[in-house]
LUMDREN-767641 format. One record per residue (C-alpha): residue number from 1; residue in three letters; chain; y, z, x. Coordinates in Angstrom, 2 decimals, decimal comma. Layout:
N
i NUM; aa ALA; ch A; yy Y; zz Z; xx X
...
//
This chain:
245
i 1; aa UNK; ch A; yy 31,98; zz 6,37; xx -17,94
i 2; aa UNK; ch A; yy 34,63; zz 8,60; xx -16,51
i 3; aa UNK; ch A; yy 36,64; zz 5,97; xx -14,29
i 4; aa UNK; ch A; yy 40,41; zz 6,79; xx -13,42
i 5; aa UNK; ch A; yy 41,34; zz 2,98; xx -14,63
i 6; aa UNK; ch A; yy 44,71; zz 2,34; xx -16,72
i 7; aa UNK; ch A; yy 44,59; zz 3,94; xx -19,81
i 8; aa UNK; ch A; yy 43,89; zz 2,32; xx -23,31
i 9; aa UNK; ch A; yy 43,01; zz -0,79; xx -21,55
i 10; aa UNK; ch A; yy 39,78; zz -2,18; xx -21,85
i 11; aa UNK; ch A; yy 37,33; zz -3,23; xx -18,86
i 12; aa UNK; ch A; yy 34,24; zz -4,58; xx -20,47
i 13; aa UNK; ch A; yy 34,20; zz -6,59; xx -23,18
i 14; aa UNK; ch A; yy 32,65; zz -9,77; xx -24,74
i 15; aa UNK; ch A; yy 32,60; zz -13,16; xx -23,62
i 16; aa UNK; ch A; yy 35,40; zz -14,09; xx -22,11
i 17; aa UNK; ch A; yy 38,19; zz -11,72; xx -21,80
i 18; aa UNK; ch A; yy 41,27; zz -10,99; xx -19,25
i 19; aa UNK; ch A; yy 42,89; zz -7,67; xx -18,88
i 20; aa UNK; ch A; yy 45,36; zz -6,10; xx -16,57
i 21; aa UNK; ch A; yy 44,02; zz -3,70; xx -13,88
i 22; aa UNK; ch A; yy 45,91; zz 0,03; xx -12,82
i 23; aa UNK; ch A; yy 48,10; zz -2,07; xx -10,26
i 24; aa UNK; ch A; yy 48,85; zz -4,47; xx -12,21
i 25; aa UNK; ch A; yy 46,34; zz -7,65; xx -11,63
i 26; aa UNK; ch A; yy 44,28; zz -9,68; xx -14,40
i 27; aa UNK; ch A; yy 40,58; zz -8,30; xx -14,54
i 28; aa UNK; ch A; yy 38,43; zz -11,49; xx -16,23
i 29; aa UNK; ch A; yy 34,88; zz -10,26; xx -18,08
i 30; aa UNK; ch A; yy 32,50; zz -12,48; xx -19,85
i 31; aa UNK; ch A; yy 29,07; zz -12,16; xx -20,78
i 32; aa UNK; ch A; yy 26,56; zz -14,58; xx -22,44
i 33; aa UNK; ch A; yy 23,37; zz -15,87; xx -23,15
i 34; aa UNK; ch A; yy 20,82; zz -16,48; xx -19,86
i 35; aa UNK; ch A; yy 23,62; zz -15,41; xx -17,58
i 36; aa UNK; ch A; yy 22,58; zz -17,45; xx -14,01
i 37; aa UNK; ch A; yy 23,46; zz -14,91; xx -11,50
i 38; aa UNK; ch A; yy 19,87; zz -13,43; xx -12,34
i 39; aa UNK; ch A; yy 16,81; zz -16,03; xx -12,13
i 40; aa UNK; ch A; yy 15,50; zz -14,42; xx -15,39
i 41; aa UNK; ch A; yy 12,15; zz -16,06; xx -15,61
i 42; aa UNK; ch A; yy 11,58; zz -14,62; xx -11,65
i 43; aa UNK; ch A; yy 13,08; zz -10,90; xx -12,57
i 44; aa UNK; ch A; yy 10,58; zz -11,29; xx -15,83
i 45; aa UNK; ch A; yy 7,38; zz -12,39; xx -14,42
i 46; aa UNK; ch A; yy 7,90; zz -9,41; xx -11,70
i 47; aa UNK; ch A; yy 8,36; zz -7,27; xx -13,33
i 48; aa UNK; ch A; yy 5,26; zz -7,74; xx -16,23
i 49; aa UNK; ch A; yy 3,37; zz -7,93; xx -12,61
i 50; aa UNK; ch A; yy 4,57; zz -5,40; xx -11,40
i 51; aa UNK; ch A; yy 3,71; zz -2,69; xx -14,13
i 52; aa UNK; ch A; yy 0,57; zz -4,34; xx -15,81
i 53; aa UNK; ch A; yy -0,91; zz -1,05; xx -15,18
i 54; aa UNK; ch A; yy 1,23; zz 1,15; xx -16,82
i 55; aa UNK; ch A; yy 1,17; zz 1,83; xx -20,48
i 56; aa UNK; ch A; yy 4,90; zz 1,91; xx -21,44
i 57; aa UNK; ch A; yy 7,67; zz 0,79; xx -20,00
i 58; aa UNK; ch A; yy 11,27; zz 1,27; xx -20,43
i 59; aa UNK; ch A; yy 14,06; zz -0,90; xx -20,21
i 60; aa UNK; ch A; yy 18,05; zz 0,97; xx -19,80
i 61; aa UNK; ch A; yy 20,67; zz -1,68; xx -19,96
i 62; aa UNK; ch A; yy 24,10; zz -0,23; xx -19,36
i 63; aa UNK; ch A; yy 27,69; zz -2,33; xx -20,08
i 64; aa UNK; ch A; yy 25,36; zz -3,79; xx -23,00
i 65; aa UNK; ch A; yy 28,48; zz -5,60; xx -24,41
i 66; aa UNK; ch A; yy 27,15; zz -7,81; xx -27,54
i 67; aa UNK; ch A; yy 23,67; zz -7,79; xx -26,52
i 68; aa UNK; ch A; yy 23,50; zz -11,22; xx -25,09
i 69; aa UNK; ch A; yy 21,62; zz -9,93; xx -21,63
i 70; aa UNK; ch A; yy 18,90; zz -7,57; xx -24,13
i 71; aa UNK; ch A; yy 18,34; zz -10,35; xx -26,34
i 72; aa UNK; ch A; yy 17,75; zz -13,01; xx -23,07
i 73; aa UNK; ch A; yy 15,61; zz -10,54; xx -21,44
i 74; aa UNK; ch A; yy 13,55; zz -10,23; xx -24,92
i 75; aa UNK; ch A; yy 13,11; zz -14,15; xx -25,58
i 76; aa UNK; ch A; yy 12,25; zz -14,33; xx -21,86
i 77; aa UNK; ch A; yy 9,56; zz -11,98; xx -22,51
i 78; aa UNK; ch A; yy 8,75; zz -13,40; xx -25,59
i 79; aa UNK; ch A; yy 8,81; zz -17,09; xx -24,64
i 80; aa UNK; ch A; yy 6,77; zz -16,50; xx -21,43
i 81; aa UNK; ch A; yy 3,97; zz -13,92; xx -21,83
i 82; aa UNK; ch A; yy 2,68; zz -14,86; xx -24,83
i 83; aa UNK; ch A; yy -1,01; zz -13,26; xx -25,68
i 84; aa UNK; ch A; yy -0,08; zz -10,16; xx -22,88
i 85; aa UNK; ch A; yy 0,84; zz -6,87; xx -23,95
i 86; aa UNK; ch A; yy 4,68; zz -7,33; xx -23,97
i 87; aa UNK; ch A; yy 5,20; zz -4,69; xx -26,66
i 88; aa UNK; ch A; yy 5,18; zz -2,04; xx -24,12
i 89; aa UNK; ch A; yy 8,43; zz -3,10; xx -23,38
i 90; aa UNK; ch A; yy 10,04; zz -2,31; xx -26,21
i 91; aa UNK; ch A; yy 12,95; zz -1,13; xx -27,60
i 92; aa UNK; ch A; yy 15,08; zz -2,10; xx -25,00
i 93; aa UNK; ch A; yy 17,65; zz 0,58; xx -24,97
i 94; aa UNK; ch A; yy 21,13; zz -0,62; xx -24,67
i 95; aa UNK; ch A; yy 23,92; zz 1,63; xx -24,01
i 96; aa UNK; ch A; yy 28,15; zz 0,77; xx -23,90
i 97; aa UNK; ch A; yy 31,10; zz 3,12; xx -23,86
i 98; aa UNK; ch A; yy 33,03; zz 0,42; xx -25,74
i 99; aa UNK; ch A; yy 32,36; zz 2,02; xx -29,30
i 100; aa UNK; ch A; yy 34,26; zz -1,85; xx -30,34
i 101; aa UNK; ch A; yy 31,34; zz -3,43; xx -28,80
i 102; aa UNK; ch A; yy 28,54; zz -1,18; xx -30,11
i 103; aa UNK; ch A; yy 29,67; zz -2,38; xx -33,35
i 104; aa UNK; ch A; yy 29,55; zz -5,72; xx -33,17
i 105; aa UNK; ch A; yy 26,16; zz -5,69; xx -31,26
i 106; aa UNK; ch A; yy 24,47; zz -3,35; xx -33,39
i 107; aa UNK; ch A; yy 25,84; zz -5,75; xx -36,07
i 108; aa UNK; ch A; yy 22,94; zz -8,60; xx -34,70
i 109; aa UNK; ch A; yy 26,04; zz -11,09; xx -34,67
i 110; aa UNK; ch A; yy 26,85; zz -13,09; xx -31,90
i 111; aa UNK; ch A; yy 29,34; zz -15,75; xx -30,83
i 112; aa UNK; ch A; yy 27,88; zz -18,57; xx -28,98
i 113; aa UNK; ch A; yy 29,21; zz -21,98; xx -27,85
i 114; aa UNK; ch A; yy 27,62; zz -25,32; xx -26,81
i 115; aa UNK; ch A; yy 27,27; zz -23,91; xx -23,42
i 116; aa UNK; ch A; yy 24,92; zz -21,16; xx -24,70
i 117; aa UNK; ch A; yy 23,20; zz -23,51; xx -26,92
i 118; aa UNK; ch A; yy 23,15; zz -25,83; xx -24,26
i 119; aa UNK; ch A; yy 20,85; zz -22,93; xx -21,95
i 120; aa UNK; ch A; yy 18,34; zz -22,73; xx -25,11
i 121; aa UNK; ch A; yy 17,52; zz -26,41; xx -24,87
i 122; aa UNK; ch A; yy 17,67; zz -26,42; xx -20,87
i 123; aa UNK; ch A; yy 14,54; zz -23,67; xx -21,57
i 124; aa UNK; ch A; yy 12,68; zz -25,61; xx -23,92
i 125; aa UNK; ch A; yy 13,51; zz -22,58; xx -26,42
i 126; aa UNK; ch A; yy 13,97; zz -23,50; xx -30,53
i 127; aa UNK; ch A; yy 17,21; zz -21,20; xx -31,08
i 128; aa UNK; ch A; yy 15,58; zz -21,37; xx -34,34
i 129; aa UNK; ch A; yy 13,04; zz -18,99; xx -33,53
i 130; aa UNK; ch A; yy 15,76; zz -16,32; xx -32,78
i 131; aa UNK; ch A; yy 19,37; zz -16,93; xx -34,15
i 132; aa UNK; ch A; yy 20,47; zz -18,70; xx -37,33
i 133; aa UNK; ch A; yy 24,08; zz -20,01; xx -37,99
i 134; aa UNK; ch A; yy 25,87; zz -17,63; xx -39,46
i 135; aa UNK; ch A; yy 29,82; zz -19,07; xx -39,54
i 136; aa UNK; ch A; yy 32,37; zz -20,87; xx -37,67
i 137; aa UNK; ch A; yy 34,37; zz -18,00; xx -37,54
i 138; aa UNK; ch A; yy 34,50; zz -15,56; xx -34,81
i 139; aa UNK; ch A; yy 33,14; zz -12,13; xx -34,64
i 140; aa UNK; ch A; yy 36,24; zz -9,57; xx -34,35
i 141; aa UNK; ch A; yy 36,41; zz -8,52; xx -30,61
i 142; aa UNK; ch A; yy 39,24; zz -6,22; xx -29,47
i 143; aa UNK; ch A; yy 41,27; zz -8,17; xx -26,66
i 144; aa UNK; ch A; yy 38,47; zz -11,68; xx -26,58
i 145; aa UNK; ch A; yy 40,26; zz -14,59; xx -25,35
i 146; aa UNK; ch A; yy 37,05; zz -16,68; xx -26,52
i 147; aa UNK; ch A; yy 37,80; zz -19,61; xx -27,90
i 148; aa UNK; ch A; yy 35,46; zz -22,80; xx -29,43
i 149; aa UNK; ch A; yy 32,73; zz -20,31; xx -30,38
i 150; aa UNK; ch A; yy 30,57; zz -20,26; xx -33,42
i 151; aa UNK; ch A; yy 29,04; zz -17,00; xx -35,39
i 152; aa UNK; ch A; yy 24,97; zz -16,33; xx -35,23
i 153; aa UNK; ch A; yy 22,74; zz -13,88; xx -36,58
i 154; aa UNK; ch A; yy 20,28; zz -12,27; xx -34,41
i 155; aa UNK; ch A; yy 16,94; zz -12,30; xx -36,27
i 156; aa UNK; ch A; yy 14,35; zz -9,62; xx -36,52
i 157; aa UNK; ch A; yy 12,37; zz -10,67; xx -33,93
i 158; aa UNK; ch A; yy 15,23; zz -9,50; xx -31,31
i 159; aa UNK; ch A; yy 17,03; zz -7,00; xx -33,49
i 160; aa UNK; ch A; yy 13,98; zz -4,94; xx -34,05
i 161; aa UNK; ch A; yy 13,05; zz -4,95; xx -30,27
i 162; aa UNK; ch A; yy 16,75; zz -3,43; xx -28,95
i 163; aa UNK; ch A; yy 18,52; zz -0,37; xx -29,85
i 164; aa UNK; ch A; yy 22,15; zz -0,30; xx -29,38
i 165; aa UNK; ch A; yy 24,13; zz 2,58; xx -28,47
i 166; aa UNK; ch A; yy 27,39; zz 3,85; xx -27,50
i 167; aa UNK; ch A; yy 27,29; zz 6,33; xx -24,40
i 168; aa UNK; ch A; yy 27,99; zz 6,93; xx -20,53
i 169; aa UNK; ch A; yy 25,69; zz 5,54; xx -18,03
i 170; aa UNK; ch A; yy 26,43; zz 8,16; xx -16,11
i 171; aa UNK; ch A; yy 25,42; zz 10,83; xx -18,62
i 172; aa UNK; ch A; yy 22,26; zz 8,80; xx -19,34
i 173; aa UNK; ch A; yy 20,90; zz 8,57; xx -16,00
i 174; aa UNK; ch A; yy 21,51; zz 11,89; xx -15,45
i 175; aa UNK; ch A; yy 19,27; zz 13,03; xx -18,12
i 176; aa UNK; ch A; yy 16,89; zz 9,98; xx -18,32
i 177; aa UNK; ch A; yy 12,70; zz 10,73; xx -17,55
i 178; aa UNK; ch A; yy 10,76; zz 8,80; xx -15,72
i 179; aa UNK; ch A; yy 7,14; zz 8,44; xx -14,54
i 180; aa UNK; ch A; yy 7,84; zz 5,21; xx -12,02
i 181; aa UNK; ch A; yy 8,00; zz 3,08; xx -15,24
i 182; aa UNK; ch A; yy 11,82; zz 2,77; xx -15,81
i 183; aa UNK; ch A; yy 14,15; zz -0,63; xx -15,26
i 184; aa UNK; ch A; yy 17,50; zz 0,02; xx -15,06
i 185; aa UNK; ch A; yy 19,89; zz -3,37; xx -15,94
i 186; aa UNK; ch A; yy 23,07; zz -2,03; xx -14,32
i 187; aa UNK; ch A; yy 24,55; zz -5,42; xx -14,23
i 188; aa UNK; ch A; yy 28,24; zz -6,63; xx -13,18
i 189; aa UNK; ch A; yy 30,06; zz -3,07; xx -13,22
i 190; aa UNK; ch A; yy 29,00; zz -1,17; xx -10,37
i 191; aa UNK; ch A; yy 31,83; zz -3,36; xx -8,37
i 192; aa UNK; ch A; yy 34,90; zz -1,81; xx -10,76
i 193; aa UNK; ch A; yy 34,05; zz 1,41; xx -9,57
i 194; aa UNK; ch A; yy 34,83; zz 3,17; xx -6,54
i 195; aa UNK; ch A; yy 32,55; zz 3,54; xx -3,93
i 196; aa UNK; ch A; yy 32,57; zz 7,82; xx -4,41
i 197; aa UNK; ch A; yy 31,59; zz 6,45; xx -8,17
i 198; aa UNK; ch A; yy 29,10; zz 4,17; xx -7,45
i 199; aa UNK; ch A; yy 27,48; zz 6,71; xx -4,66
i 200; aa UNK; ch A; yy 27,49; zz 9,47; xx -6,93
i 201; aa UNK; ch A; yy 25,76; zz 6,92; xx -9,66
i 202; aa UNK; ch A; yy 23,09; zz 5,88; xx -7,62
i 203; aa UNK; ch A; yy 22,58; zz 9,98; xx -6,52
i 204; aa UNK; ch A; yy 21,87; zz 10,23; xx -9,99
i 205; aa UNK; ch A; yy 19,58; zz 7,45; xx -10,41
i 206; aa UNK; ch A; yy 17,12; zz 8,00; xx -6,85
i 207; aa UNK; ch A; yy 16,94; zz 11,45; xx -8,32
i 208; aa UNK; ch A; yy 15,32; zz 10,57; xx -11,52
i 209; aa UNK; ch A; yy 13,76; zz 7,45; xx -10,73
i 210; aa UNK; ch A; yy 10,45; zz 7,88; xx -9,13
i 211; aa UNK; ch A; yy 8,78; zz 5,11; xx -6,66
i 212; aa UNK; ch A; yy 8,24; zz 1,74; xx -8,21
i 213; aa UNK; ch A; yy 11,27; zz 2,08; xx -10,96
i 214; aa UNK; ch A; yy 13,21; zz -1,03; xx -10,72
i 215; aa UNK; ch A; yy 17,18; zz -1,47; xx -10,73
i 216; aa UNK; ch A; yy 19,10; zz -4,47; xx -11,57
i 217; aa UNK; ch A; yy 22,51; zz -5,65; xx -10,51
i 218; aa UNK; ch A; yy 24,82; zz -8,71; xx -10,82
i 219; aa UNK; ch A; yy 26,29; zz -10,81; xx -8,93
i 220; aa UNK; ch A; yy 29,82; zz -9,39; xx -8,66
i 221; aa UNK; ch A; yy 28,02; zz -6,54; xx -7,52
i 222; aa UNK; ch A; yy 26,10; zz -7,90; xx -4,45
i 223; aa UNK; ch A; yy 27,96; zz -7,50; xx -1,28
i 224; aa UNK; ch A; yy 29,94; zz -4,30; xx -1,73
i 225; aa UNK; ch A; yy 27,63; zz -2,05; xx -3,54
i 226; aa UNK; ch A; yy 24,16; zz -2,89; xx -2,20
i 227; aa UNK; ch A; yy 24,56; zz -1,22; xx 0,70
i 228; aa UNK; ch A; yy 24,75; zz 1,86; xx -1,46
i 229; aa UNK; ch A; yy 22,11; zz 1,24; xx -3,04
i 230; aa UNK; ch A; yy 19,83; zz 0,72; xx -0,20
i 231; aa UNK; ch A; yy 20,76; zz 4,09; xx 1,51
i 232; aa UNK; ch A; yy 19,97; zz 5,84; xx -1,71
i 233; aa UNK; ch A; yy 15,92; zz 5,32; xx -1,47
i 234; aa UNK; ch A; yy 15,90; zz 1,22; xx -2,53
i 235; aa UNK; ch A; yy 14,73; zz -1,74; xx -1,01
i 236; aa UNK; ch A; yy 15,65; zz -5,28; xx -2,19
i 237; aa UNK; ch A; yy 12,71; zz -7,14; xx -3,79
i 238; aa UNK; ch A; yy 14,54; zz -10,11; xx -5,35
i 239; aa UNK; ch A; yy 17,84; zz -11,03; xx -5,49
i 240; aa UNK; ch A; yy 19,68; zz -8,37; xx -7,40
i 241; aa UNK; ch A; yy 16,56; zz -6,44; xx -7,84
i 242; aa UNK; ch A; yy 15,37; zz -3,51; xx -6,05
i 243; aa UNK; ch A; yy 12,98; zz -0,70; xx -6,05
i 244; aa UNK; ch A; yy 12,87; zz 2,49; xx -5,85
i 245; aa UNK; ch A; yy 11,13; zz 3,32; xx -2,35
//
């Protein structure tokens, strides 16, 4: 991501961290398990509706950090359309420029707390089924603040349906294919850039996505940014989801 920010600071990391912006104020970043600023079972059923005639679909997640939002959007696939043909949406692939963070997701391990655990049971979902306990001791992450946090392993049945890698959204959706089958989780970042960024970002992305593609954004990201968005060939069809027109 080519971003004029301060340099050798880091912007997006895993779960809970707090940095110092270029003038000088504290930056906060967390991810984590069934994030609520997206209604995950409504973006999930959508979507499966929305390309049960296509054969393949693929999934981009961008900022990836540890994997927490691939691994909800696979269990919520998993949990909810069992007995449909869900494979088609996978590998997710999940990019991050943090080459820190690419690490530790593509190591499956991931630090959880009551609160995340707490979201598993709130679903009816056996953690069981997808994470076992792996330490009380938490996974090295450059700058984390995180405290209180135990150490899982992600089992096969997520590992094997994500693909972690390090690289530049930009670069990626410059060069990505589609044929109106593409979703694009772009969640929670497109408000630390400038609006020239973002604008040339989206350029890139109502170029190569064709009509029906979907694109995903967070809540951070709502106010400023969608108005970009929308003037770049999308229309809002849920909260923080929108089409390609």
């Amino acid at each position: 991501m080519r971003i004029n920010f301060c340099p050798n600071v880091q912007y997006f990391t895993s779960n809970n961290g707090y940095y110092k912006s270029e003038n000088g104020n504290p930056i906060g970043t967390v991810t984590q398990m069934f994030r609520p600023d997206l209604d995950w079972n409504r973006f999930t059923d959508f979507m499966v509706k929305h390309f049960k005639n296509k054969d393949k679909v693929q999934i981009l997640q961008f900022a990836a950090s540890d994997g927490s939002e691939a691994y909800t959007q696979i269990i919520t696939l998993l949990e909810n359309f069992k007995g449909q043909n869900i494979d088609k949406f996978f590998p997710i692939e999940a990019y991050d420029i943090d080459k820190n963070m690419c690490d530790v997701a593509n190591s499956g391990l991931l630090n959880m707390n009551f609160i995340d655990l707490k979201k598993f049971n709130d679903n009816n979902i056996d953690v069981d089924k997808y994470f076992e306990f792996y330490s009380d001791k938490n996974i090295n992450i450059l700058n984390d603040t995180s405290e209180h946090f135990q150490t899982y392993k992600a089992l096969p049945i997520l590992t094997e349906n994500v693909n972690f890698h390090q690289g530049d959204m930009f670069d990626v959706s410059k060069k990505h294919t589609d044929d109106s089958n593409t979703v694009v989780l772009c969640r929670n970042i497109l408000d630390y850039l400038t609006d020239r960024e973002v604008e040339n970002f989206m350029m890139y992305n109502s170029f190569n996505l064709k009509k029906g593609s979907l694109f995903v954004t967070g809540e951070i990201d709502e106010h400023r940014v969608e108005s970009i968005i929308m003037r770049n060939g999308f229309v809002k069809v849920l909260p923080h989801v929108f089409m390609k027109a």
